[in-house]
C-alpha positions, 0 to 999 in steps of 0.5 A: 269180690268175683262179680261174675257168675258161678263158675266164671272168673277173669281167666275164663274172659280170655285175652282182653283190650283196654283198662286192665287187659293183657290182649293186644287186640281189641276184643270184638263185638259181644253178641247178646244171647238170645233167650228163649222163654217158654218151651224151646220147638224140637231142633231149636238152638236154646242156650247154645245148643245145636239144633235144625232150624225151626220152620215159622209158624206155629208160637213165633211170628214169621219176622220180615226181612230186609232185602237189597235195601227197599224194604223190608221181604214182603212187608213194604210200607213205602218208607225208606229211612235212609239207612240203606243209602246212607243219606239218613238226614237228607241233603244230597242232591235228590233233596232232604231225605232223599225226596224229590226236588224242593219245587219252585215258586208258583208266582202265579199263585202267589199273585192270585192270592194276593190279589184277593186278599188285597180286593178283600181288604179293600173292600171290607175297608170300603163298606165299614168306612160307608157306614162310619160315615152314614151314621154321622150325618145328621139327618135332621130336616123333614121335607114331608113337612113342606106342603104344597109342593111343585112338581119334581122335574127331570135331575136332581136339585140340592138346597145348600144353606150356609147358616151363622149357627154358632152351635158348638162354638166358645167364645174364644171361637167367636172372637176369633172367627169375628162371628159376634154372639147374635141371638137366633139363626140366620142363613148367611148363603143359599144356592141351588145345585142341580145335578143332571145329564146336560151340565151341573148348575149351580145358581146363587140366591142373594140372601136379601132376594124379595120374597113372598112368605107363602101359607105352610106348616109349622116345623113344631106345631104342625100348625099351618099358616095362611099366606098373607102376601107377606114381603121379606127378605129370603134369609128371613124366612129361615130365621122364621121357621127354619129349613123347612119354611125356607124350602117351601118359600124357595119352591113357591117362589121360583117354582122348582122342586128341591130334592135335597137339603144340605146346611153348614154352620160357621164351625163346621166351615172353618173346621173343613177348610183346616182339616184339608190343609187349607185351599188354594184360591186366586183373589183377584183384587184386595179388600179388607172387611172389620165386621168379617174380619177380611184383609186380603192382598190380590194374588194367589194364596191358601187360605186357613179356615179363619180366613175363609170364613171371612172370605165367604161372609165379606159383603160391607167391602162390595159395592154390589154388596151381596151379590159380589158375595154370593159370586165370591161364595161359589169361587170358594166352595168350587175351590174347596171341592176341587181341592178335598178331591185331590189325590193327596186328600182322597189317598191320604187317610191321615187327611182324608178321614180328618176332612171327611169326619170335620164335613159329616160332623157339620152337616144338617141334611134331610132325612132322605139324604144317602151317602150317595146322594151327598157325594152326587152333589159334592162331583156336581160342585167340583165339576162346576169348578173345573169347567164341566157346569154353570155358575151364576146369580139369580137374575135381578132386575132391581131392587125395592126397600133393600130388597133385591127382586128377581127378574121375573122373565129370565127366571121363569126361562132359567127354571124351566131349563132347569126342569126339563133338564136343558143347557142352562142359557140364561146369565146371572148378575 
């Protein structure tokens, strides 16, 4: 069968190359001819044919042309595909595509930009951990309840109580922490901090101190209560009406303002000193308590959370039973707070977040009590630690029926200091 057109056969092709071709030369290119649809203009070649050739205009559009390999005549859009120089996929020495040189590294930049996004990061982590922590605290004591109030004076004062609650506690906590299962609320350590620009003191009140019960309002009945010159001991006034009542015995009878209420109970103490990793401390003689559960050896030792309850709470061990507590007290939380703001507490966030969570968790404050007041407080601990405040014991003359009794003179010097924000000259027991 002829596959080719009317009037065309094999012989017609002329000498062919290849597959069934009798040429020895490979034929050349074939050129496509042009057709021309439509009329063919006066002296236009159509099918072979002869002719001038056509001037542009008219049907046809003008078609550029490409000159001297920059574009197309007349018609240059600023894109050169490479064809012209051969470098149609790049990679000669001018770069890929025949572009300029790849640029260097702009460190300067980089740097910037890091920077900020680190200053970004840190301070979105900064104001979500603020709040995280603001809503833990437990801001459940009134100080508006607390009538008739002194003066306040010049720094700040915190009232920290370390109650025996229980709360939260099973009876495998209590066993093990040799805390019984007494009925009611108790305050095992009272001391007053005070944060100012002339030395942070803290002064220990001896939980047995003699005191006067003075006229106040109930926590629960609004009800208020005359004063009856009623003597008792200082933790019994807690046990009575709780915070509140204790504050205003503690301003009646010293005559300084508390700012500030902060309370911890057995759990949450155990639960801080554990989360930290334990705190390192210097027992200077050994002792052992069966009603604490105490038996420590004289020397340097880290104590876990069980034993530094039993530390703080010691008193039966002591001849000067609460007083030599109340010293061993202050050692312990100034060690506590040096120790939570070591570096590798503070720039560990699988100890630091833990700590921060066990202490936040525990903690009963008033409801004027910020962040900021409480870290204020937490620095003033830890600054009395290292050197930079004054520890002591309320000055005691004696005592009366078990009760210790403040010796009036020293105290009155002691709390005017504190008022006026003066370098506190008065010592303790």
């Amino acid at each position: 069968m002829n596959d080719w057109p009317q009037g065309w056969s094999d012989d017609n092709r002329g000498p062919r190359y290849g597959r069934g071709s009798a040429g020895a030369q490979p034929e050349g290119p074939r050129v496509m001819r042009q057709v021309q649809h439509g009329p063919v203009p006066p002296g236009q070649r159509s099918q072979g044919r002869p002719g001038p050739a056509p001037a542009y205009g008219g049907s046809v559009p003008q078609q550029p042309s490409y000159v001297d390999g920059q574009g197309y005549d007349g018609y240059d859009d600023g894109y050169d595909s490479g064809y012209n120089t051969g470098h149609v996929y790049g990679g000669g020495p001018e770069g890929p595509r025949g572009g300029a040189p790849r640029p260097a590294p702009n460190w300067r930049r980089r740097i910037k930009w890091t920077a900020i996004t680190l200053a970004t990061v840190l301070i979105v982590t900064s104001v979500a951990t603020y709040f995280w922590a603001d809503s833990k605290l437990h801001r459940d004591v009134d100080l508006s309840k607390v009538i008739d109030r002194p003066e306040a004076g010049a720094g700040t004062n915190y009232l920290i109580v370390g109650s025996d609650s229980r709360k939260g506690m099973t009876a495998e906590d209590k066993k093990k922490l040799h805390t019984g299962s007494a009925q009611g609320q108790r305050t095992d350590s009272m001391m007053i901090l005070h944060v100012g620009d002339n030395g942070d003191t803290l002064v220990s009140l001896p939980r047995d101190s003699d005191v006067v019960i003075p006229s106040y309002k109930g926590s629960t009945s609004g009800k208020v209560y005359p004063n009856q010159g009623r003597h008792t001991k200082l933790n019994a006034a807690y046990a009575e009406d709780g915070p509140t009542l204790l504050v205003r015995t503690v301003e009646y009878n010293t005559g300084l303002h508390i700012d500030h209420y902060v309370e911890i109970g057995f759990a949450g103490f155990a639960k801080i000193v554990d989360a930290v990793g334990g705190v390192d401390i210097t027992i200077d003689k050994g002792f052992k308590d069966k009603y604490s559960g105490a038996d420590f050896k004289a020397g340097k030792q880290t104590l876990n959370g069980e034993e530094a309850l039993a530390f703080v709470r010691t008193r039966h061990a002591f001849a000067a039973s609460d007083l030599q507590r109340t010293k061993n007290q202050q050692k312990f939380l100034s060690a506590l707070a040096h120790q939570v703001a070591t570096p590798s507490t503070v720039l560990n966030p699988f100890k630091f977040y833990p700590t921060m969570s066990a202490g936040l968790d525990t903690l009963t404050v008033d409801k004027d009590m910020s962040l900021w007041d409480l870290a204020s407080m937490f620095w003033a601990m830890k600054g009395v630690s290292g050197g930079d405040g004054t520890s002591l014991n309320m000055p005691v003359s004696g005592s009366t029926g078990g009760n210790l009794v403040w010796d009036k003179a020293k105290m009155k010097t002691l709390v005017d200091e504190l008022k006026n924000d003066q370098k506190v000259t008065v010592s303790g027991n």
